[in-house]
C-alpha positions in Angstrom: -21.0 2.5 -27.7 -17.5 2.9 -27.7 -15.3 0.1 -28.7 -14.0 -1.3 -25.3 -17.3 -1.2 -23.5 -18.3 -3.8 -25.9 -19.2 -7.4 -24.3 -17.0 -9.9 -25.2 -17.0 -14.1 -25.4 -15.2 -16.9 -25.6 -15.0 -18.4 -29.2 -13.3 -22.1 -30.3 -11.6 -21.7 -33.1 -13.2 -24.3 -35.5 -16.5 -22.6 -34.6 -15.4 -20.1 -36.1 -14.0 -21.0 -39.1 -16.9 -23.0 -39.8 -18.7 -19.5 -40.6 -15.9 -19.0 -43.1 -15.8 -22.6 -45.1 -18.9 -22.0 -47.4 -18.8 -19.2 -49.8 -22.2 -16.9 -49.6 -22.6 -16.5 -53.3 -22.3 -19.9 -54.6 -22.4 -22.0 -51.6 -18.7 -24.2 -52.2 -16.2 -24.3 -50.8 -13.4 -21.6 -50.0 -9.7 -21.2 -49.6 -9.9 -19.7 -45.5 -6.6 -17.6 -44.3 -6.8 -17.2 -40.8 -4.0 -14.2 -39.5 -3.7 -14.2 -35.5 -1.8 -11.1 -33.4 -2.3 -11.6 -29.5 -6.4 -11.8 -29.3 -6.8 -10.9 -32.4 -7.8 -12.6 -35.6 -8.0 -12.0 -39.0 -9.5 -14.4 -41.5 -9.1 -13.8 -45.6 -12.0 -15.5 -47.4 -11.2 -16.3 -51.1 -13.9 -18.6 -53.8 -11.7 -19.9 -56.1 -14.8 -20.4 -58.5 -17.1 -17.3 -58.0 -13.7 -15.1 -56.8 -16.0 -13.5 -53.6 -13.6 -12.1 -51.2 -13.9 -10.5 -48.0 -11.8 -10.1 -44.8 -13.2 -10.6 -41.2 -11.4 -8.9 -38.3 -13.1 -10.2 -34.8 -12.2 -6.8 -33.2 -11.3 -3.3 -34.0 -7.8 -2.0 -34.6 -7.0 1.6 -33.2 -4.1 2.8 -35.7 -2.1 -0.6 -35.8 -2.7 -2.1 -32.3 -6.0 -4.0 -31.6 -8.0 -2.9 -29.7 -8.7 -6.3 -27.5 -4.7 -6.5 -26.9 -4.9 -3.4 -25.2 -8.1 -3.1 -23.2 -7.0 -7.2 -21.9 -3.4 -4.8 -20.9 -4.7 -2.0 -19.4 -7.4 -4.8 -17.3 -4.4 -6.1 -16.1 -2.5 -3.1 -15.1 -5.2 -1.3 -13.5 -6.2 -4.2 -11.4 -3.5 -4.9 -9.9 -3.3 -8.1 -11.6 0.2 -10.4 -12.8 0.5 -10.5 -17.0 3.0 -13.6 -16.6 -0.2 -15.0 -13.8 -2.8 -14.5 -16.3 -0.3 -16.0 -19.0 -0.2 -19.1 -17.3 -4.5 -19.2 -16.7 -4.6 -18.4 -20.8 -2.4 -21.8 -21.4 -4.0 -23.6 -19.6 -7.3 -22.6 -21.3 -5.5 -22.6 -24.7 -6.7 -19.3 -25.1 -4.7 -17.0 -27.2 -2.8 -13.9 -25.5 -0.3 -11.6 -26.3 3.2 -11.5 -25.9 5.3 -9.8 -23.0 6.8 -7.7 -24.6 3.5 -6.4 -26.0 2.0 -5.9 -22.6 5.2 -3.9 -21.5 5.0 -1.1 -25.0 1.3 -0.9 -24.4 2.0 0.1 -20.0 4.8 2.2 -21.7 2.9 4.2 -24.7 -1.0 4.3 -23.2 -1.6 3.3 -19.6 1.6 4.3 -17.0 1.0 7.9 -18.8 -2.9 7.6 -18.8 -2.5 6.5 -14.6 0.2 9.2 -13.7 -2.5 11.6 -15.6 -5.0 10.7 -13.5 -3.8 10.6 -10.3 -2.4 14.4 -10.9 -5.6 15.2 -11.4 -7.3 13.8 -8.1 -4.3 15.1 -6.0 -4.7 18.5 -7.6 -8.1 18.1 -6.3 -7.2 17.4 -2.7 -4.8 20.0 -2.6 -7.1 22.6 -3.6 -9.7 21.7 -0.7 -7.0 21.4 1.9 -5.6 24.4 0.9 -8.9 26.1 2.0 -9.1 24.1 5.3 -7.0 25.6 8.5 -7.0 22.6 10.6 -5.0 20.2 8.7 -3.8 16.8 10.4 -1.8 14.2 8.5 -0.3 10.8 9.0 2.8 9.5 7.3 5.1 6.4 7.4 7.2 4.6 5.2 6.8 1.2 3.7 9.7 -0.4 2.4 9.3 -3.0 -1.3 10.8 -5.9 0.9 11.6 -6.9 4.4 14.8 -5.8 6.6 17.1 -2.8 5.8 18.1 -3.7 2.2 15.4 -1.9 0.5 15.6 -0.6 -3.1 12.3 1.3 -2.7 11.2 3.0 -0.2 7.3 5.0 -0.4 6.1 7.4 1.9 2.5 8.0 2.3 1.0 11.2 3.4 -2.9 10.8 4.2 -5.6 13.0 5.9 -6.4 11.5 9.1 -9.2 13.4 8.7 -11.2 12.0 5.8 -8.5 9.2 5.3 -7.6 10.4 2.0 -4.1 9.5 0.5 -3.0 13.1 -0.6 0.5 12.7 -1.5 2.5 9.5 -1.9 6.2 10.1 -2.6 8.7 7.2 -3.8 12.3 6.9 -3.3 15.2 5.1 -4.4 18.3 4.1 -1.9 21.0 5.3 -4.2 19.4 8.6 -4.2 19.4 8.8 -0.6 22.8 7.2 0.5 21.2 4.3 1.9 17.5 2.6 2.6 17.9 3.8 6.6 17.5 7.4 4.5 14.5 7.3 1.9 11.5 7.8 5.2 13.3 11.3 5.7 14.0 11.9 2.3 10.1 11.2 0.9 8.8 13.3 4.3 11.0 15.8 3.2 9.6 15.9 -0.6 5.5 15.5 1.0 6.4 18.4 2.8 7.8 20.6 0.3 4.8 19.4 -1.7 2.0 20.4 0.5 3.9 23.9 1.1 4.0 24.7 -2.4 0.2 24.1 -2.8 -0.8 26.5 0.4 -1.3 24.1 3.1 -0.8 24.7 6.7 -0.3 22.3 8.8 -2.0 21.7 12.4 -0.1 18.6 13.3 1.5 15.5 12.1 1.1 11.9 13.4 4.3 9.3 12.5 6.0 6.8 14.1 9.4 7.5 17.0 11.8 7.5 13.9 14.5 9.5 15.5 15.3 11.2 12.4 11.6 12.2 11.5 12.0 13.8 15.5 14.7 16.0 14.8 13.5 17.0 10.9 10.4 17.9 11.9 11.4 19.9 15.2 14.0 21.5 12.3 11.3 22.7 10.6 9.0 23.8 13.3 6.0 21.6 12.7 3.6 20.0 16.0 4.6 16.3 15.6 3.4 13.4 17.5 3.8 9.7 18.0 1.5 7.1 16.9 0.3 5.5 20.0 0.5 1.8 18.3 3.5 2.0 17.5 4.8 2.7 20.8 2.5 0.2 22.6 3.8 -2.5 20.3 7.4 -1.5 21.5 6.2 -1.5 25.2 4.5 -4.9 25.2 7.0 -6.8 23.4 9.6 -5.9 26.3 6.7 -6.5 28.7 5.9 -9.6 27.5 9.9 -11.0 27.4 10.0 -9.5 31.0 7.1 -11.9 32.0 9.0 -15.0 31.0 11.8 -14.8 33.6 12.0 -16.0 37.2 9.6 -14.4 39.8 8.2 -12.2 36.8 5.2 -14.2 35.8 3.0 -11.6 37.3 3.6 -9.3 34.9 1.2 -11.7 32.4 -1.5 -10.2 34.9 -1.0 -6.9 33.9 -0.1 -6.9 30.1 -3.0 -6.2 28.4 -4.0 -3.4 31.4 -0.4 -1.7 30.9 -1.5 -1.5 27.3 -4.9 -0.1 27.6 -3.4 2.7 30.2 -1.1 3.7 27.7 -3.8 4.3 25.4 -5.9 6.3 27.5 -3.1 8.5 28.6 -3.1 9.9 25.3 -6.5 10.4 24.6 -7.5 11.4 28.0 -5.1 14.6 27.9 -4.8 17.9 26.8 -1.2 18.1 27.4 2.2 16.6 27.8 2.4 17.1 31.5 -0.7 15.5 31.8 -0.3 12.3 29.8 3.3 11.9 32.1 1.7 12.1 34.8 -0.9 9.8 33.9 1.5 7.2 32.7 3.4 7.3 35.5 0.9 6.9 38.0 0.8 3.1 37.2 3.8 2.2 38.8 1.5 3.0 42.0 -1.2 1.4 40.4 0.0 -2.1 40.1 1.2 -1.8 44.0 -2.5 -1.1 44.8 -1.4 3.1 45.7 -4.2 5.2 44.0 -3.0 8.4 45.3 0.1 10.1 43.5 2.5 13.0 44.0 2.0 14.7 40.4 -1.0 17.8 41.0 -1.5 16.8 37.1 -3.0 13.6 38.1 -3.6 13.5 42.2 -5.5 9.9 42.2 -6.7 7.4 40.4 -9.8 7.7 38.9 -11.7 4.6 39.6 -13.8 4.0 42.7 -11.4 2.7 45.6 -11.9 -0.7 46.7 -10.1 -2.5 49.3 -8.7 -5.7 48.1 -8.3 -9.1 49.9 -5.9 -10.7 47.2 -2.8 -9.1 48.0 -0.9 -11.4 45.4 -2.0 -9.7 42.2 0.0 -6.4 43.2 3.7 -5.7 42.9 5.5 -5.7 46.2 7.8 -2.6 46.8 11.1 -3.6 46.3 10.8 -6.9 44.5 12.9 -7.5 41.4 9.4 -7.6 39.4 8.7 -4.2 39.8 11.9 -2.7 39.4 12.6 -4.6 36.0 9.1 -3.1 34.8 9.9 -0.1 36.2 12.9 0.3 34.2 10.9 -0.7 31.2 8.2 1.7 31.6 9.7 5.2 32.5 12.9 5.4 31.2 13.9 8.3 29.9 13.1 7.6 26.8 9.8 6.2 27.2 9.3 9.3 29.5 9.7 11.6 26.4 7.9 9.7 23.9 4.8 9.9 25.8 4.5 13.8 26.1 3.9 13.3 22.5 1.8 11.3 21.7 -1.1 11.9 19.4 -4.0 12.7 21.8 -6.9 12.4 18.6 -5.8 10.6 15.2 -3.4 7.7 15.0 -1.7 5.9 12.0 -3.5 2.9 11.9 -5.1 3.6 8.4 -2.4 4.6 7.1 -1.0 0.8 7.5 -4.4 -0.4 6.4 -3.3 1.3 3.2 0.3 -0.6 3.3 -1.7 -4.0 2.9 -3.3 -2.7 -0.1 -0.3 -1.7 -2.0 0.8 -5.2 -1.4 -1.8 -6.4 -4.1 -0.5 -3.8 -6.5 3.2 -4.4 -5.5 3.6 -7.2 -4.0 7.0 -7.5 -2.1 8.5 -10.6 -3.9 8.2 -9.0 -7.6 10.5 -6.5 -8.5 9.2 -3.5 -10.5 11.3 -0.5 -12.4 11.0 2.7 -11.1 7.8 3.7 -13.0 6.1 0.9 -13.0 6.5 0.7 -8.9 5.0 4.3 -8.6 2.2 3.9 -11.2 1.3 0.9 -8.7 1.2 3.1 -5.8 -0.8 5.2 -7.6 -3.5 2.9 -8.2 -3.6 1.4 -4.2 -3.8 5.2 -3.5 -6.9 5.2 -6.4 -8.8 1.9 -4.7 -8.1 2.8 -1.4 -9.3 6.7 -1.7 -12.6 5.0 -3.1 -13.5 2.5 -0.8 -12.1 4.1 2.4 -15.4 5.5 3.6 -17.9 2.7 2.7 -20.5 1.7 5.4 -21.0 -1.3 6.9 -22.7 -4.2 5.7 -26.0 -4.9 7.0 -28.3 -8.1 6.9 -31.9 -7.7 5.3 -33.1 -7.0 8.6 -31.2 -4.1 9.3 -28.4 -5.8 11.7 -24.9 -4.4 11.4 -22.7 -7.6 10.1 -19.5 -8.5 11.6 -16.3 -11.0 11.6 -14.4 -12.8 14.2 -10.0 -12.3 13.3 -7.7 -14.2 15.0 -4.6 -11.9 14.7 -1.1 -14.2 14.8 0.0 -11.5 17.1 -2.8 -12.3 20.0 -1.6 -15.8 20.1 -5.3 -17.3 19.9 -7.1 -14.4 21.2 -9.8 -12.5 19.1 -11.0 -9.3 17.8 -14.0 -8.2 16.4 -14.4 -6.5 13.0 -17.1 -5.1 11.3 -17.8 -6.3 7.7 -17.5 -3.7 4.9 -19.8 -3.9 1.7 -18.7 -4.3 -1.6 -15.3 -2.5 -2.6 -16.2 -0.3 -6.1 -13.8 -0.1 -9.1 -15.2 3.4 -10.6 -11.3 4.3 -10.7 -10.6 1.5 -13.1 -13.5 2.5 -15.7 -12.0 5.9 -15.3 -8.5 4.5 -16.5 -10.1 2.6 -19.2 -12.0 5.6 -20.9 -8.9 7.9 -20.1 -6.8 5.4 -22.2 -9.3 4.7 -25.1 -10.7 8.3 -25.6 -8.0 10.6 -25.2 -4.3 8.4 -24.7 -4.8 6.2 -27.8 -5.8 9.5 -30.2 -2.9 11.2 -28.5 -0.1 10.0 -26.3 2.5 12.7 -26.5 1.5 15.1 -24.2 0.7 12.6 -21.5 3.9 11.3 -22.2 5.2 14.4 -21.9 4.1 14.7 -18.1 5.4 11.5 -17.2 8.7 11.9 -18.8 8.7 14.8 -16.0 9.3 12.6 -13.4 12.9 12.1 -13.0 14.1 8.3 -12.5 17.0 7.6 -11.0 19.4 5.3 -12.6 19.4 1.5 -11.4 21.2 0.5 -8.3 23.9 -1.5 -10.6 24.6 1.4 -13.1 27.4 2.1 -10.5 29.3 -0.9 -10.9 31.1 -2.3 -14.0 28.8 -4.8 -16.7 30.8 -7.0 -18.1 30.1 -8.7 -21.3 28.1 -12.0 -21.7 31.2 -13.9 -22.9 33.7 -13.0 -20.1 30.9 -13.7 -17.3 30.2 -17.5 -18.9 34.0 -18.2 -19.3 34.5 -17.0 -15.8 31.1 -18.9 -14.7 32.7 -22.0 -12.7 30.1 -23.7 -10.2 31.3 -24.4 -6.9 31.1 -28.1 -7.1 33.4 -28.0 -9.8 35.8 -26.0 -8.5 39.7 -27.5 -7.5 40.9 -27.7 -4.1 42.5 -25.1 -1.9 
């Protein structure tokens, strides 16, 4: 069995010098050296009357780095795990752990070039089999390392909305780009040139209204359309402000319906013309008119009922309707909803997002390699437990949850419960690193040295040395009077 697939246990230490006290040979006692590195221990055993000797090492040592230091590294890195987190668990348990610094040369020498490795490898994989597909649809979108418009990072995922596979996942820094408002276009731009390079064709792409992923795409001649979340989000928050003013309250009615119409717009249509004309025919709808001027969509397509309520519809004319109005074909709400996505939408794709944040989370900043070596591994997890089924009781019944989403405000959805997530991708890493990193590094090191990194965001500014930053250090509460 090889050495880190061995189990492992939790020893005190005068346990286990208790073996070492009494010599073997003649039974008195001994002179005991214990040596500690990290997790490792080394203990010299010396009879000063019979002169035995021997030398106990509680685990193996690969070259001159033990092996226990490592495998308790790479645990950490591939699991998406905190070393300073688990530092502060091994205090408190007085259990003995390596340093830092330690942690950072093993990520450096063995496991950021054993994960970049391995990730080539599955995308080379993916590539291949999309290559021999002809109807390829993807789904991209940006997620920024931390909130607002003062990102340093900024990763684009790429995934096929057809098997929800993350394909390509591309990771840009703001000074490379000019600016954070820059990197979505910039890592599009780089998926793209990707996916061409390795054969793909392209049936469609699904992304969010960025304005500059409109025109880049439309550049480059590719079918884009618009994830219809996205856009509903937009429409309902304005709905929703709309419904708070005077003689507007009816509009609380006919939230969620607007919503739910703008969804089946999309999916109910074969083309642009016909999705317009389906979205427009609820200003008539909400003012109880079922028959409209568009050929595309003549009527409504629910049975007609005559209704005796005449206060849950709009009134022509009232300062209700022509707010919504305004809100809901504009111009530019008019040309989003040509195109939208009739099939696929993004939604998975910001299922994914919430995973990275357990890799990366947004309050810990990472360097450049370290941050895309995470992405790689949410990409890894996420690519493996994508497609699992549902969980079922032991009588066969499908199981599901209740979620109260903060954005419902106390309403409810129902979701179905997933089994067990599997970490086959992590037992992958760990006999990558111990069977072929550790016996030789350099030519994985030599493809990640491949990647270029840009330089940090302060290499363009002037460092000045420790001493004149402490003598120019004055706190504000000390400072004199203007």
């Amino acid at each position: 069995m090889p050495f880190h697939k061995d189990a492992k246990y939790i020893v005190f230490e005068k346990c286990l010098l208790s073996l070492f006290n009494s010599c073997p040979v003649c039974t008195r006692a001994c002179n005991v050296c214990p040596r500690r590195r990290g997790t490792f221990i080394a203990i010299d055993q010396l009879c000063p009357h019979c002169e035995f000797f021997r030398q106990w090492r509680s685990q193996p040592v690969i070259g001159s780095t033990p092996v226990g230091n490592l495998q308790l590294s790479a645990a950490i890195y591939c699991s998406g795990a905190s070393f300073l987190k688990m530092q502060k668990v091994f205090r408190a348990m007085y259990l003995k752990m390596h340093t830092y610094d330690a942690f950072r040369k093993h990520a450096r020498t063995y496991l950021e070039p054993a994960i970049i490795h391995k990730w080539n490898e599955d995308q080379n994989m993916q590539l291949h089999y999309l290559s021999q597909n002809k109807n390829v649809i993807l789904g991209g979108d940006m997620r920024a390392d931390s909130p607002g418009h003062c990102a340093k990072y900024g990763s684009y995922t790429m995934m096929d909305l057809q098997t929800n596979n993350i394909i390509d996942l591309q990771l840009v820094q703001s000074n490379e780009v000019g600016g954070s408002y820059h990197m979505e276009k910039e890592g599009l731009r780089r998926s793209l040139d990707l996916l061409e390079e390795s054969g793909i064709k392209l049936d469609c792409i699904v992304t969010d209204r960025h304005p500059q992923i409109q025109k880049f795409l439309k550049d480059r001649k590719i079918t884009h359309y618009y994830d219809v979340w996205h856009m509903a989000k937009g429409l309902s928050k304005k709905v929703e402000k709309l419904s708070k003013a005077k003689d507007c309250g009816l509009m609380k009615q006919w939230h969620k319906s607007i919503t739910n119409h703008l969804y089946w717009s999309a999916s109910s249509s074969d083309s642009g013309p016909e999705k317009l004309a389906k979205w427009t025919s609820i200003i008539n709808h909400i003012q109880d008119i079922h028959t409209h001027s568009d050929p595309a969509f003549p009527r409504c397509q629910h049975e007609l009922r005559v209704s005796k309520d005449h206060s849950k519809w709009f009134q022509p004319g009232s300062t209700a309707l022509n707010r919504l109005q305004r809100v809901l074909i504009n111009k530019r709400v008019l040309s989003d909803v040509e195109m939208l996505s009739p099939h696929y939408q993004t939604s998975t794709v910001e299922s994914f997002h919430k995973v990275i944040l357990h890799f990366a989370p947004k309050n810990v900043v990472f360097p450049f390699i370290g941050m895309l070596c995470r992405l790689y591994l949410a990409a890894m997890h996420f690519n493996e437990n994508a497609g699992r089924p549902q969980l079922t009781t032991s009588k066969g019944k499908l199981v599901y949850k209740l979620h109260f989403p903060k954005a419902k405000k106390g309403g409810h959805t129902v979701k179905p419960v997933k089994t067990q997530a599997t970490f086959c991708y992590v037992i992958s890493l760990m006999n990558t690193v111990f069977e072929e990193v550790v016996r030789d590094p350099l030519p994985y090191l030599d493809g990640m040295q491949k990647i270029p990194v840009p330089p940090n965001l302060s290499s363009q500014y002037d460092r000045p040395s420790m001493e004149e930053a402490v003598a120019q250090h004055v706190s504000r509460f000390s400072q004199g009077g203007v």
